[in-house]
N, C-alpha and C positions, 0 to 999 in steps of 0.2 A: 393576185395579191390584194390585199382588204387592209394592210397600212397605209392611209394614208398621212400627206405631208401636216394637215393638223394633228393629224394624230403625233406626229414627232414633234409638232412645237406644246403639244399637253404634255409631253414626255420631259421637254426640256424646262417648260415650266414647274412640273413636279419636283426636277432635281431642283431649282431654284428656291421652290419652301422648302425642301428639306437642309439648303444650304444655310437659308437667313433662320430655319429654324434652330441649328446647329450656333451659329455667330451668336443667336439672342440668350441660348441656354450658356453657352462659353463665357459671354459677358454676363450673365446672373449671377454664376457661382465663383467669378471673379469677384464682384463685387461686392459678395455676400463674405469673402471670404478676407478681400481687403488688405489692411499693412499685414493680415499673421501670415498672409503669401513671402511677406520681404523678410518676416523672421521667420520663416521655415526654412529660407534659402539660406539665411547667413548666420543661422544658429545650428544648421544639420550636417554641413557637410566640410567635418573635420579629416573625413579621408574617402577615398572613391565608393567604400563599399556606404558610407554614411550618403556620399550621392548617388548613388544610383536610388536610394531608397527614397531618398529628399526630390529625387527626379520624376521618380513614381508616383508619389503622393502626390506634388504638384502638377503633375499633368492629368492625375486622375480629378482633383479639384476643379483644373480649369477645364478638362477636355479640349485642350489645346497643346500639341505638343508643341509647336512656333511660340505661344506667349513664351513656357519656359524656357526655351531656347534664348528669347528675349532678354530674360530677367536677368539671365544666368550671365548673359555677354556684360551686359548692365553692369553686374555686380563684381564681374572681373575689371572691367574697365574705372570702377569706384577700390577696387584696390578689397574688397572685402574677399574675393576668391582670386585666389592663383590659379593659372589655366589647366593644371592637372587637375586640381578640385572641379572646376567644368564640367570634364570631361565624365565626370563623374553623375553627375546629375545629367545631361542629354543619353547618356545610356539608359540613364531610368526613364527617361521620359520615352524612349524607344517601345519599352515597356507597357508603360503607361498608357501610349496611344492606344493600343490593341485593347483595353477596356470597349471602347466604344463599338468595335467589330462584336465583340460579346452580349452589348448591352441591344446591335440590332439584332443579330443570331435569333436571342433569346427571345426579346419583345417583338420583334419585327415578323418573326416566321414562325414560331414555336406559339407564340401567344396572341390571340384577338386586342392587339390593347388599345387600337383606333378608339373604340365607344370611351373607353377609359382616358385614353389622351383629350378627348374633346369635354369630358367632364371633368378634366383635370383645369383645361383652357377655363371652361364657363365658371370655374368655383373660384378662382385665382386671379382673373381676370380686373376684377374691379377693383382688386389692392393693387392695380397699376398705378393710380391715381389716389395713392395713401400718401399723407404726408409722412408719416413714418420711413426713414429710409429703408432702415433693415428689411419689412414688411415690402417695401414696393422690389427691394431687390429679388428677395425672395418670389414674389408672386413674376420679375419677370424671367427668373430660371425655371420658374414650373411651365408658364406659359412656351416659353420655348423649346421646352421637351415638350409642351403636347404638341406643339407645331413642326417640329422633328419628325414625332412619328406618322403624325397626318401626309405631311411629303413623304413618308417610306411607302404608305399603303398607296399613295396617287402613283409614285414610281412603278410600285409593282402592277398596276392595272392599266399604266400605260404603255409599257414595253409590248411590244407585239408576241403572240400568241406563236410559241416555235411548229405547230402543227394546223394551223392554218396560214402561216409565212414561210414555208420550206425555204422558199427562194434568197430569202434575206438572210438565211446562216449559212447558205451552200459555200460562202468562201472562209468561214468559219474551219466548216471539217476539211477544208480544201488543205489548212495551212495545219492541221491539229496531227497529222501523222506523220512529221517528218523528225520525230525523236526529242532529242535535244534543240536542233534547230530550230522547234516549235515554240519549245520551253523559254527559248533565245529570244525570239521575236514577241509572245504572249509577256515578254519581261519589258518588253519594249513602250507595248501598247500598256502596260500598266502605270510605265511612268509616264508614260503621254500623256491618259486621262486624268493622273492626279495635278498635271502642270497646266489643264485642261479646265480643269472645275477649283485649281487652287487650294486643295484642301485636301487633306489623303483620307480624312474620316469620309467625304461626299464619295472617291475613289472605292472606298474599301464597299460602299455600300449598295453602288452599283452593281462589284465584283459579286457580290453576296445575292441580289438579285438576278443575275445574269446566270448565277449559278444555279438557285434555285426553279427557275423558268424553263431551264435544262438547255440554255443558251449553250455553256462550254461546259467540259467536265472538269471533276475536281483539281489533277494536276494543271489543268491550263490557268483553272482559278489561282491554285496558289503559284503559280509559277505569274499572274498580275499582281498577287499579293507581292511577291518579291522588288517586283518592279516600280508600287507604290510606294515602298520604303527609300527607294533610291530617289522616286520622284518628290517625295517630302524635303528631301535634304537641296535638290537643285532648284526649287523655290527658295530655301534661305538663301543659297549660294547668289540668287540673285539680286535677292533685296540687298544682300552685304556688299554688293558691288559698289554702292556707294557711302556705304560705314566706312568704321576707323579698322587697324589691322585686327582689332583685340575680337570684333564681328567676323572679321576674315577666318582669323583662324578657328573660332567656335563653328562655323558653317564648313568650312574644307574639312575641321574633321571628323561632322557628323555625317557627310560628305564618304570619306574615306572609311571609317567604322563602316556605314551601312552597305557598298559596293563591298567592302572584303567579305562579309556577313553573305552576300546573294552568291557570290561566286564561292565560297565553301557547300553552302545549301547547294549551289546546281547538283555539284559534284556527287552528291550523296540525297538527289531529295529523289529518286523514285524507292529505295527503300524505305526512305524517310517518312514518306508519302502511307505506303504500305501500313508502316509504325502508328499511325495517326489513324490509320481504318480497322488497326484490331485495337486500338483502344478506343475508340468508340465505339464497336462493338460489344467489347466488355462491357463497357456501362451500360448502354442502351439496351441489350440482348437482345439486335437486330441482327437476321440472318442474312438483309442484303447488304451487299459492299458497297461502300460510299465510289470506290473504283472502280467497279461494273457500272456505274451510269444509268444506274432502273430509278423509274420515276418513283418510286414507293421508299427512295432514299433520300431523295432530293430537300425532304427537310430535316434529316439528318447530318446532309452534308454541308447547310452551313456552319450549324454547331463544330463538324471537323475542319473546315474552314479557319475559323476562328480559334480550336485548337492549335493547327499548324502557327497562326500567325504569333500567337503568346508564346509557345512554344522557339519557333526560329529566335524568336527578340530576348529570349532567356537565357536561350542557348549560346547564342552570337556574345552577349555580354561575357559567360560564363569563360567561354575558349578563349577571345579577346581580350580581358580583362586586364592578365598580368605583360598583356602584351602591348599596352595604353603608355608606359613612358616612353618606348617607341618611337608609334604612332606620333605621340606629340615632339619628340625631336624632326621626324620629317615633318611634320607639319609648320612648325618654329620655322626648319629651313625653305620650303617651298614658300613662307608667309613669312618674310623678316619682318622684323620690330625698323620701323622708316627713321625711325631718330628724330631730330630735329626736337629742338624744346620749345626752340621762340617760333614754329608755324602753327600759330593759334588759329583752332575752326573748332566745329563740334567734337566731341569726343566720346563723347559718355551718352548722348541720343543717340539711340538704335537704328539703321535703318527698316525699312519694309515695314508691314502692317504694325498701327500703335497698340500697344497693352494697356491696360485697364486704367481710367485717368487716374488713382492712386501712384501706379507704379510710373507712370508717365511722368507725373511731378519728381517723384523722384529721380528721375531721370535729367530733368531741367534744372533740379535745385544741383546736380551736381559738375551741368554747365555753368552757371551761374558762381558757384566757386571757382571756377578758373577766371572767367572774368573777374574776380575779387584780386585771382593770382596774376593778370595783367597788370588789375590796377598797383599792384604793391611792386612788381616790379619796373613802372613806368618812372614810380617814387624812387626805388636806387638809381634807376639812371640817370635824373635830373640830378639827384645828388654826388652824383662822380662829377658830371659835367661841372658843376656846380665849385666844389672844391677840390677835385683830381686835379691839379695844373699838366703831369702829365696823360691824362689822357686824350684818347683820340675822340676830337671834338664832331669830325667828322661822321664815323662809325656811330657813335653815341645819338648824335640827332635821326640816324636812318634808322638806329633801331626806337628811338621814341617814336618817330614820325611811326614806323611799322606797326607798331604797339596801340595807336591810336586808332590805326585803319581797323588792325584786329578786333579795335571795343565797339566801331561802328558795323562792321560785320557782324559780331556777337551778341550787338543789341536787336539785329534786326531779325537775325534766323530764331534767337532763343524764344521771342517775343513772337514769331511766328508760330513757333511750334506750341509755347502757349495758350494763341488762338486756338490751334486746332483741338488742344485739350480739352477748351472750354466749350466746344462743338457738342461734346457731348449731352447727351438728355439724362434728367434723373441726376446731376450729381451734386454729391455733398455741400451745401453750404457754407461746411468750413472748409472744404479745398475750394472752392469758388473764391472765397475771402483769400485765402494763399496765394492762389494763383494771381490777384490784383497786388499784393504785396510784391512779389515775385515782379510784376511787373515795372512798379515802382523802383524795385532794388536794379533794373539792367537799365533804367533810363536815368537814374544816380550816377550809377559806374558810368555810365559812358560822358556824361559831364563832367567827372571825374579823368575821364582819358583825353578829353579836348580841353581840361582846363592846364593838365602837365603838359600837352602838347603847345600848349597856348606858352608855359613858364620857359616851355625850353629854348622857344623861338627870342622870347627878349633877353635869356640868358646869353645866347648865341650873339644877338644885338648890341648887346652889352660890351663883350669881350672882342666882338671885332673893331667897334669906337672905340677901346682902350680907354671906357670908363670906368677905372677900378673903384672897389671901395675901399675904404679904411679898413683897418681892424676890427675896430670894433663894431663893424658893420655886417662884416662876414661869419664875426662869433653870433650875432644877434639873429644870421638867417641860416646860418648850421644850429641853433636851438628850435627856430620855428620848422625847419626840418624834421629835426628829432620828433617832436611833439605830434608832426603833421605825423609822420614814422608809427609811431606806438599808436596812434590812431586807425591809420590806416590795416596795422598786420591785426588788432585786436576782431576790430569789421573783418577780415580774411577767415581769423575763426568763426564768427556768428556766425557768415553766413552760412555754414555749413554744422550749425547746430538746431536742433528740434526749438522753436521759437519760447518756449517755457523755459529753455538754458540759456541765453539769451542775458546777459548781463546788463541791461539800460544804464542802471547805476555807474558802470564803471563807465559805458559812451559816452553819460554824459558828463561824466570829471574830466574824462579826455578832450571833450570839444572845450570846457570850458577851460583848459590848460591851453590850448590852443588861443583862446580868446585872449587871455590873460597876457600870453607871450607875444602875441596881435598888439595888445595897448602899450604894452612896456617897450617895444623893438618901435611903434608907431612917436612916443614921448622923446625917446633918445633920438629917433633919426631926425624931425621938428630941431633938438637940439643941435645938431650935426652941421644941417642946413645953415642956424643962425651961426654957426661958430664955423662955418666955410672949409668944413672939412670933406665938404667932396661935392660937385657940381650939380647946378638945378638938374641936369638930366639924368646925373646917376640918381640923384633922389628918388625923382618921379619916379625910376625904375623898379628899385626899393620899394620902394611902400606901393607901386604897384604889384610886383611880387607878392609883397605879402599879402594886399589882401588879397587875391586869389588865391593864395595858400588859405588864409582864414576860409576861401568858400569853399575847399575840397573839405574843411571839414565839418562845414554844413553837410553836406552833402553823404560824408562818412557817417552823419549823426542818423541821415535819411535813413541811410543801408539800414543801421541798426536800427532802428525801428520799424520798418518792414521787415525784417530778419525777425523781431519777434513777436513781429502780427498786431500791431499798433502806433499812432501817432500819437507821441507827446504835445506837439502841439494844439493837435484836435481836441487832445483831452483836456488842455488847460482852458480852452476859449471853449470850449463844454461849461468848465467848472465855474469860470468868469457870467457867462449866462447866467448859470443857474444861480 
């Protein structure tokens, strides 16, 4: 035997550029392609047959079937898709993936295009370091296809030689003649490797070389092609283990689609099989069989390869199709909806590998709205407490106190995942500038949730000393209430609007209502005091109240202006300078 163990770490090094060559081309034409990814998704698919097509086009964009999968959970989870529209677009992306088996077939076996890939690297290369965005995106999706296919040709010359290594396939043909039971076990070993290399494009490509080398023959290949399919969906299955249900169920049912899809194919793939070798004989007008196994087909048989794989993934949509509201009832049921409205945590971040920092942001701007929706509903609950006499005062402080923990959890994970966004190289200047607003707007909110936490406690202080206030004291702080109120839901909108819709003008009449009702509620209590209508401590209480109310809605002024990507304040001691 003449393999040796360097030789297997050249091997596993090879698949490793062809892996980060694959990541770098995926992340190019993500980024080349940017927010029209978020409206291809939410302007396409008006019914399953509009997604499967929206499914298609996006995964053939990113070369990533997982981002779309991503996008897609994302976008159910933001309320833009309902889970049968999903279902619709991860069939296309089923589709979709199998592009990239065609683009190796073709360039990898059929065509010299290593010279070409390297002169693709040398010409593109220096617009890595263009300030130009567009220009550097671009140059680094081309760089990453030439470094694609530079790992395909290393893979292929490092795999051992099947006629000078007898010995290393002998257990190969050992397990290849026992039928179906082969086809069984070769399904096996294809999800393996894709759960192996994390990637079913690095899996498929392997398959295609292995094939080509005359490692196994054509049924054993596609019977891993089938087993790739199933291993692509058990990598999401796992990153969602720690998502919300809306991940749950997009993964269990790309999950369940692609396992029914392999187990029809067994059933039918040696005629299947057959199918696949007189039509590439038609075209080709070769007289050896891709299923006789003669070396003089071997690069014929990736191209039928890759037939079968497009093929299966067309097919499986086409028979499954009408059979998809189903599917998604079992799915519902094996994946219930948990309930709960007040267990605040992430919801709308993805788990498992991040997408492109465009769609990432998006992703955090629509955490960041729910934190909006803690803080507005921390505001009804001080306000029952407040002036409800019968409610339960009890109840009421466990769910503020809860609501406050929630804004400190939510400041800290959102704001993490922030970081990691900004991790990235090469990006945008105005999502960098977002991303510090953004940051700004979750450490607002959450002063905003210790400062209601802070009101409820001396409300609660209040009402156990049985120091009431007058009348006109209660009317005075059910106004600054209100004011605080139409403040606080108006902020609940911004933040979840494009920073150019973003109303400043109206923020700032609102705080300055706020201020207004601050001086006027501030005048009269002063009077209160001298005219002995209610006790030094309730005072203090009082206009301590308020002004913590007057500071949430500083603080509400903050939001809105990180919501629409500027400080007023900066700009006025700008204008004072100049």
């Amino acid at each position: 035997m003449s393999y040796t163990f360097f030789d297997f770490l050249q091997l596993i090094g090879s698949l490793g550029i062809f892996i980060f060559g694959m990541k770098v081309f995926s992340e190019g034409l993500q980024k080349i392609a940017g927010a029209r990814l978020k409206g291809i998704l939410g302007g396409m698919t008006r019914n399953r047959v509009a997604g499967v097509v929206t499914g298609f086009g996006t995964t053939a964009i990113t070369q990533s079937s997982t981002t779309t999968t991503v996008m897609t959970v994302s976008f159910v989870n933001a309320g833009l898709l309902t889970f049968v529209q999903s279902t619709g677009v991860i069939m296309g992306a089923n589709i979709g993936t199998t592009i990239t088996a065609w683009m190796v077939a073709l360039f990898g076996f059929k065509f010299q295009i290593t010279p070409i890939a390297l002169a693709v690297i040398g010409i593109f290369f220096a617009f890595l370091f263009s300030r130009n965005n567009r220009l550097r995106n671009i140059a680094e999706a081309m760089v990453g296809f030439g470094i694609l296919f530079i790992g395909l040709e290393f893979i292929k010359n490092s795999v051992p030689d099947i006629n000078a290594n007898p010995e290393l396939f002998e257990f190969l043909n050992a397990y290849a003649d026992y039928g179906m039971l082969s086809m069984l076990m070769f399904v096996f070993v294809g999800t393996l490797l894709t759960l192996l290399t994390q990637s079913s494009s690095a899996a498929t490509a392997i398959t295609l070389v292995m094939l080509a080398q005359g490692w196994i023959s054509f049924p054993i290949a596609a019977a891993m092609i089938l087993g790739e399919n199933i291993g692509t969906t058990v990598t999401a299955n796992i990153a969602a283990m720690a998502g919300n249900f809306h991940a749950k169920r997009a993964a269990r049912f790309h999950f369940f689609f692609n396992v029914i899809g392999v187990i029809w194919m067994l059933l039918i793939i040696v005629p299947f099989l057959h199918l696949m070798d007189g039509i590439l004989q038609f075209f080709t007008g070769s007289d050896i069989s891709v299923m006789a196994g003669g070396v003089e087909s071997r690069s014929n048989a990736t191209l039928a390869l890759s037939l079968f794989h497009t093929s299966f993934n067309v097919l499986n949509v086409l028979l499954l199709f009408a059979f998809v509201p189903l599917l998604v009832r079992f799915v519902e049921y094996i994946q219930p909806d948990p309930g709960g409205d007040d267990d605040f945590h992430l919801r709308y971040i993805s788990a498992g590998p991040m997408t492109s920092p465009g769609l990432s942001v998006e992703q955090a701007s629509k955490e960041i709205q729910q934190f909006a929706n803690v803080a507005e509903k921390m505001h009804g609950s001080l306000n029952e407490l407040l002036f409800d006499p019968k409610a339960d005062r009890k109840a009421l402080l466990d769910r503020i106190r809860k609501y406050e923990e929630a804004t400190d959890q939510l400041e800290i994970e959102i704001s993490d995942y922030l970081v990691r966004i900004s991790e990235h190289t090469n990006m945008e200047h105005e999502l960098t500038e977002r991303i510090r607003f953004m940051q700004m707007m979750i450490n607002d909110l959450e002063r905003v949730g210790d400062i209601y936490f802070q009101l409820s406690l001396l409300t609660e202080k209040t009402l156990e000393n049985g120091a009431a206030w007058p009348e006109s004291a209660l009317q005075e702080m059910s106004r600054m209430m209100e004011a605080v109120g139409a403040a606080i839901s108006t902020m609940r909108e911004h933040v979840g609007r494009r920073s150019v819709m973003v109303n400043l003008n109206e923020s700032i009449r609102l705080e300055q209502a706020i201020d207004k009702v601050r001086e006027e509620c501030r005048d009269n209590h002063y009077a209160r005091l001298e005219g002995g209508e209610y006790s030094a401590r309730s005072g203090v209480t009082f206009i301590d109240m308020l002004n913590r109310l007057e500071r949430i809605g500083d603080h509400i002024l903050n939001v809105n202006e990180s919501a629409a990507g500027r400080r007023l304040k900066a700009m006025r001691i700008d204008g004072y300078k100049s």
